[in-house]
N, C-alpha and C positions, 0 to 999 in steps of 0.2 A: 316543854315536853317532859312529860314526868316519865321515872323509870321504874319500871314495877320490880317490886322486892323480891327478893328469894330468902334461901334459907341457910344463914351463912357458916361457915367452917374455917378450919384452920391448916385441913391437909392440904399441901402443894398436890399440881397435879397436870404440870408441863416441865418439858427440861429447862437448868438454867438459861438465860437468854443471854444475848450477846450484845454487848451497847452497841445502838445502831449507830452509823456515820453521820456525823453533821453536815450540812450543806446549809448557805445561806439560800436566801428567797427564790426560787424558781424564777426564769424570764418566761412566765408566761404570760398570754394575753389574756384580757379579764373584758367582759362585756357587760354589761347590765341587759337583761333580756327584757323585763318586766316590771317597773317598780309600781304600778298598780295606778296610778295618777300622779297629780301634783299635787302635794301637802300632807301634813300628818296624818295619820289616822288609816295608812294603808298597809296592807299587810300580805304580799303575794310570795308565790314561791316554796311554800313547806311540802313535802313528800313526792319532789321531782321525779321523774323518774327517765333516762335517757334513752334513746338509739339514734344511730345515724342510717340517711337514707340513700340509696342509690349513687347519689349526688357529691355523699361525707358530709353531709348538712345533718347539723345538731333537728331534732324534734325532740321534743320535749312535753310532759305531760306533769301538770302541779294545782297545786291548789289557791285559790283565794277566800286564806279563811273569814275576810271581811263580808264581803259579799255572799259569800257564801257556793261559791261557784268551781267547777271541775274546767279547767283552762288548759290548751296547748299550744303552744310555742313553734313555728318552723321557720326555720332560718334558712337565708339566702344564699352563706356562704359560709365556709369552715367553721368559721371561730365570731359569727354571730355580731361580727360589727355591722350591715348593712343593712338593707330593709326587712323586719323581722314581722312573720303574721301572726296576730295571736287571738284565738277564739273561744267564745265560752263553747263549752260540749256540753257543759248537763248544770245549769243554774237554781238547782235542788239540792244538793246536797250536806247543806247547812254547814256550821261554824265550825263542827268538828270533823267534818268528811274530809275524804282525803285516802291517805294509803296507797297513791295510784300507781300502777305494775304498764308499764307501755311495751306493744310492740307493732311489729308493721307487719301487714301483709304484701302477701309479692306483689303487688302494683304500689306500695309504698304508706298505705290507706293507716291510718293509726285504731290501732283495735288497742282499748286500756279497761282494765280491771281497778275498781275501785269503791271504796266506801260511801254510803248515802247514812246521813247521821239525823236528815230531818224528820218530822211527824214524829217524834219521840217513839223513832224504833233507828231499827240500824240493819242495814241491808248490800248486802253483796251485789255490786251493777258492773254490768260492761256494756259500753260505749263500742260501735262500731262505725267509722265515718268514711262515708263514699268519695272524699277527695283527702287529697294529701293533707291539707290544711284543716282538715273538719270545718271546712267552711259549709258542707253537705254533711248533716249527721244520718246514715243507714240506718240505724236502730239504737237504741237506749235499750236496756233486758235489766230487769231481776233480775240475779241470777239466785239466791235464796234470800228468803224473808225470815229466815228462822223460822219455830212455831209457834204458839197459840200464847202462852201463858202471860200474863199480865204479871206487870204493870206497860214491859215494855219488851221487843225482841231484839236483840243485839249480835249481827253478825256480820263477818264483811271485812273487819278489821286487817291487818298487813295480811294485805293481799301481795301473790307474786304470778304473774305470768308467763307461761311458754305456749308455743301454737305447735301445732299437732301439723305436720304438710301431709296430706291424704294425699292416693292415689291419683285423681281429680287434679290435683296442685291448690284445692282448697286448703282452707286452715283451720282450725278447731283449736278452739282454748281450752286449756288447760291451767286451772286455778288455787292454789293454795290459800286459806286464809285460817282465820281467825272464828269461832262461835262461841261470845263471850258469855252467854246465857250458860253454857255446857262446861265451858274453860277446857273447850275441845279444838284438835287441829280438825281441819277439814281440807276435803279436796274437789273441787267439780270438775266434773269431763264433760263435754259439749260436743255435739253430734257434729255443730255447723260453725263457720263463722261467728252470726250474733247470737247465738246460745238459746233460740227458741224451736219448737215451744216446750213447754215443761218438759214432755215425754221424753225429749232430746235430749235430754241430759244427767247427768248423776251427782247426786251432793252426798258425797261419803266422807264416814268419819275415821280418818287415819290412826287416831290417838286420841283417846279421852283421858287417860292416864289415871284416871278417879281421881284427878286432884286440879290442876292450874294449867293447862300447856298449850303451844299451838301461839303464841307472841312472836312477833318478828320472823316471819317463816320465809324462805326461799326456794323457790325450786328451780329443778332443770331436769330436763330428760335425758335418760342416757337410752337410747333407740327407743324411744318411744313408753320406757319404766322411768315414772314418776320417781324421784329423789328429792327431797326434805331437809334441810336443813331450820330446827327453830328452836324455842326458848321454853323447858319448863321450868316457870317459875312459883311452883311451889317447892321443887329439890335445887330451884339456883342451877340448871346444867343443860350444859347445850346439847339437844339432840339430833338426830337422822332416822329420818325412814325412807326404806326404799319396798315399794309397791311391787311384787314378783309378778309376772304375768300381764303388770301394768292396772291391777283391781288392788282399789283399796279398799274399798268397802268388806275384804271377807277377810278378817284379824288373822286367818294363818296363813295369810298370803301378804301380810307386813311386815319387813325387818324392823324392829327400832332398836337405836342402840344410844349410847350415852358415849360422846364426844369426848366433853371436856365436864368434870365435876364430880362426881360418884359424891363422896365426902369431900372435898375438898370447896375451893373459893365460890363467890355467885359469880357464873359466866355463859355467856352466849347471847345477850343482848347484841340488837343491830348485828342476826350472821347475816352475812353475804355465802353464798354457795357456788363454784365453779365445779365442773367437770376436767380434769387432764385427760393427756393423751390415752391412758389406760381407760379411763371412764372413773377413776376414783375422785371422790369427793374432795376438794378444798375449801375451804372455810375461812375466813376472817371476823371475827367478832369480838366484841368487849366481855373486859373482866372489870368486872364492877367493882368488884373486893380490892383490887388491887390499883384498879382508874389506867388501864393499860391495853391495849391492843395486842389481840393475839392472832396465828394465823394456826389451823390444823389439817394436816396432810393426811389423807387417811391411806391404808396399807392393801385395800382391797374394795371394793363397791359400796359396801354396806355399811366399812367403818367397823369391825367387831373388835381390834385391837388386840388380837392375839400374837402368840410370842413369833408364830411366823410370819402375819400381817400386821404390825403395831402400827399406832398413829402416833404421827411427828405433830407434837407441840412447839410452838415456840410464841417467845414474848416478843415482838417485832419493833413495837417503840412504849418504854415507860415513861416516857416523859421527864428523863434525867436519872432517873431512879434515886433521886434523893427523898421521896417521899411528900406526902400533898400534891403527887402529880394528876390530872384527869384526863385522859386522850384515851381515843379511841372507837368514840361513838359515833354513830350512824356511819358506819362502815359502806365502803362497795369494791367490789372484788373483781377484776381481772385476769388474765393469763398471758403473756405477752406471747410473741414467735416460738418465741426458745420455752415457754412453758411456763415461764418465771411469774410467781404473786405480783402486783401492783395494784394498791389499796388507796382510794381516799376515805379522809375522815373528820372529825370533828376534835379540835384539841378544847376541850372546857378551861384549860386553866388559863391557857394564852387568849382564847377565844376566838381561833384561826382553824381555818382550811390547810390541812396538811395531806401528802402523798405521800406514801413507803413505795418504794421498788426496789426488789427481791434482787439476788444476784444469783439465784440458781434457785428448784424448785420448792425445797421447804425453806427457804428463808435461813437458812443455817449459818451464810453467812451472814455481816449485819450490813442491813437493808438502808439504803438512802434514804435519806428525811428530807421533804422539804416543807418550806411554809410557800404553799401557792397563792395565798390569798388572807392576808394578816388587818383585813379592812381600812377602818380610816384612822385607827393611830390613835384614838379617842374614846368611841361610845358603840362601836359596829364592831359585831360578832358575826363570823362566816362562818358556815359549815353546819350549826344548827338545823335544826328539823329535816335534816335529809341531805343527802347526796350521792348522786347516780356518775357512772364512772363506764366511758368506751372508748378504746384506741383505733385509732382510725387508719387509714389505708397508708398512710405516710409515717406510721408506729407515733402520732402525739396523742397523748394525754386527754383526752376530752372530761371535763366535769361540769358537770350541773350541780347547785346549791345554792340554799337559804339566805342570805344575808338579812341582820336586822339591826335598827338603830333600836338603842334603849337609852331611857332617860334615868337620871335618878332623882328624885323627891327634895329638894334642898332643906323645906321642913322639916324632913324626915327620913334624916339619910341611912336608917335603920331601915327602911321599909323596903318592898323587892322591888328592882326597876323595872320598869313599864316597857312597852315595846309602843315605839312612836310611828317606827314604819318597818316593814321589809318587804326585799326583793327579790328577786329572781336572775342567777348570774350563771355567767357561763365563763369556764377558764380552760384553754387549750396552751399545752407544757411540750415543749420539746421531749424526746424521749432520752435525753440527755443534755445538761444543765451544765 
């Protein structure tokens, strides 16, 4: 998974951070949800995405980028050891699709937003399925195709979803993504459930910034106004928009503001975006420049960081902070009871699954670390290409993520290692270790 560049500096531009607490290995339990078949050459699980249902049963939506196929995952029981159903939803999506955003509707149905990367174009889809299982798929939707212009149209990219509950107790998605052709954010409103037909919907452009933006986008609604959290990467800075009136389509009815960056390091890769009890924005995302996870509390709705609303930075784990450290990628963000951050992520240098939990609301003091999931001691890397993060009715830990085995080249020990397999896993943590 490559991380796209920004444009780097030298100004700081969070407060100093506070070494977080060491903890050994979390006693969580670990499942294997998925691993794609028997024998080499399988590769499932990248761009997970979680909720739990009615039940506290993980569901799960990911990719198989072998096959090329849009798959979901429901499990029978908490933590995913027992009989798990898994089925293809959309077997189009080619090599690089993915991105996928899940959520349920009130009978439990999985409706998921997500990328189609085949026929050498790239397309915004959501998946609506009429049984818990997506054993019955409802409908399949474009939901934008981009336009005209050749060679090819590309859009759809990190998608994130929320649903809209109408008066009815229907639902209506609501999508953030990616329009790579524009290097524009986007957003679509949908009239209905499966997002047809055209007329029912809006594909508006939140940020085009006239330059790169709109990568790793999150959102959530605060009553019903769209809120943005994503990555412009041609200033390296993480941003926010918030939609006034709930229209993004009309530019003076969108706040955007800059996060974490201005002049300073390349950050905001992998946000995660929560809402707190006020409705203000929380953030978790990477700092590239520095290979460290950060979380940012924002002071008022919109994030504008003035001297009576400022936003709380902090560096939540650098990875030692001796330097050559990499953590903090593929983020997913939390709120516990009490309000408190709880984050998993990706450590690159260890090549583990890790979770921070906060001990009050900005992180201020230093947040627990653990290693949930440190694979097999050998050639397996966890936490790569995604990981989706929910606490469930009993306050544990729930995560979905990647696992993959890599080989390296004996010939050729210079060269990058291969990926022989990966899977698909599930780790449920106590909410105290």
């Amino acid at each position: 998974s490559g991380v796209p560049s920004g444009m780097p500096s030298s100004q700081p531009s969070s407060e100093p951070s506070s070494a977080p607490s060491s903890m050994p290995s979390a006693s969580c339990t670990i499942a294997e949800v998925d691993n794609g078949g028997e024998g080499d050459g399988t590769n499932v699980g990248s761009f997970s995405s979680l909720q739990l249902n009615g039940s506290n049963n993980p569901v799960i939506s990911y990719h198989d980028s072998i096959n090329g196929d849009l798959k979901l995952a429901l499990c029978q029981d908490v933590d995913c050891n027992n009989i798990v159903s898994r089925e293809v939803v959309d077997n189009d999506v080619g090599m690089f699709g993915g991105f996928t955003s899940l959520q349920l509707d009130g009978d439990s149905n999985p409706i998921i937003s997500y990328y189609d990367s085949n026929n050498n174009n790239g397309n915004l889809k959501l998946a609506a399925c009429a049984r818990n299982d997506c054993t019955e798929i409802g409908t399949r939707t474009v939901v934008d195709r981009g336009g005209e212009a050749p060679p090819r149209n590309d859009v759809g990219m990190f998608t994130s979803l929320q649903l809209i509950v109408k008066d009815d107790g229907s639902r209506s998605p609501v999508i953030s993504y990616r329009d790579d052709d524009d290097g524009a954010l986007k957003l679509a409103v949908c009239d209905d459930t499966t997002c047809t037909p055209d007329n029912a919907r809006k594909n508006e452009v939140v940020d085009n910034g006239a330059t790169d933006v709109g990568q790793f986008t999150s959102l959530q609604l605060n009553g019903g106004i769209p809120v943005i959290a994503y990555f412009d990467s041609n200033k390296g800075d993480l941003k926010l928009a918030v939609c006034k009136d709930g229209d993004c389509g009309d530019p003076d009815k969108v706040v955007k503001n800059i996060v974490d960056g201005g002049l300073g390091p390349i950050v905001g890769e992998y946000a995660s975006l929560q809402l707190n009890d006020k409705g203000y924005p929380v953030i978790s995302y990477y700092d590239n420049t520095n290979g460290a996870l950060k979380l940012a509390v924002c002071g008022d709705i919109t994030c504008t960081d003035s001297k009576e609303n400022p936003i709380t930075r902090r560096v939540v784990d650098d990875g030692g902070g001796e330097g050559g450290n990499d953590v903090g990628q593929f983020t997913s963000l939390q709120l516990d009871d009490a309000g408190n951050p709880v984050i998993s992520y990706y450590d690159a240098t260890a090549g583990v699954l890790k979770l921070a939990v906060c001990h009050n609301a900005d992180c201020s003091s230093p947040a627990s670390i653990r290693v949930v999931d440190d694979g097999d001691g050998v050639n397996e890397v966890v936490g790569i290409d995604g990981t989706s993060l929910q606490i469930n009715e009993n306050g544990d830990f729930v995560i979905s993520y990647h696992g993959e085995t890599v080989t390296v080249d004996e010939d050729d020990p210079d060269a990058d290692p291969m990926i022989s397999n990966g899977i698909l896993k599930l780790a449920v943590c106590p909410s105290s270790d």
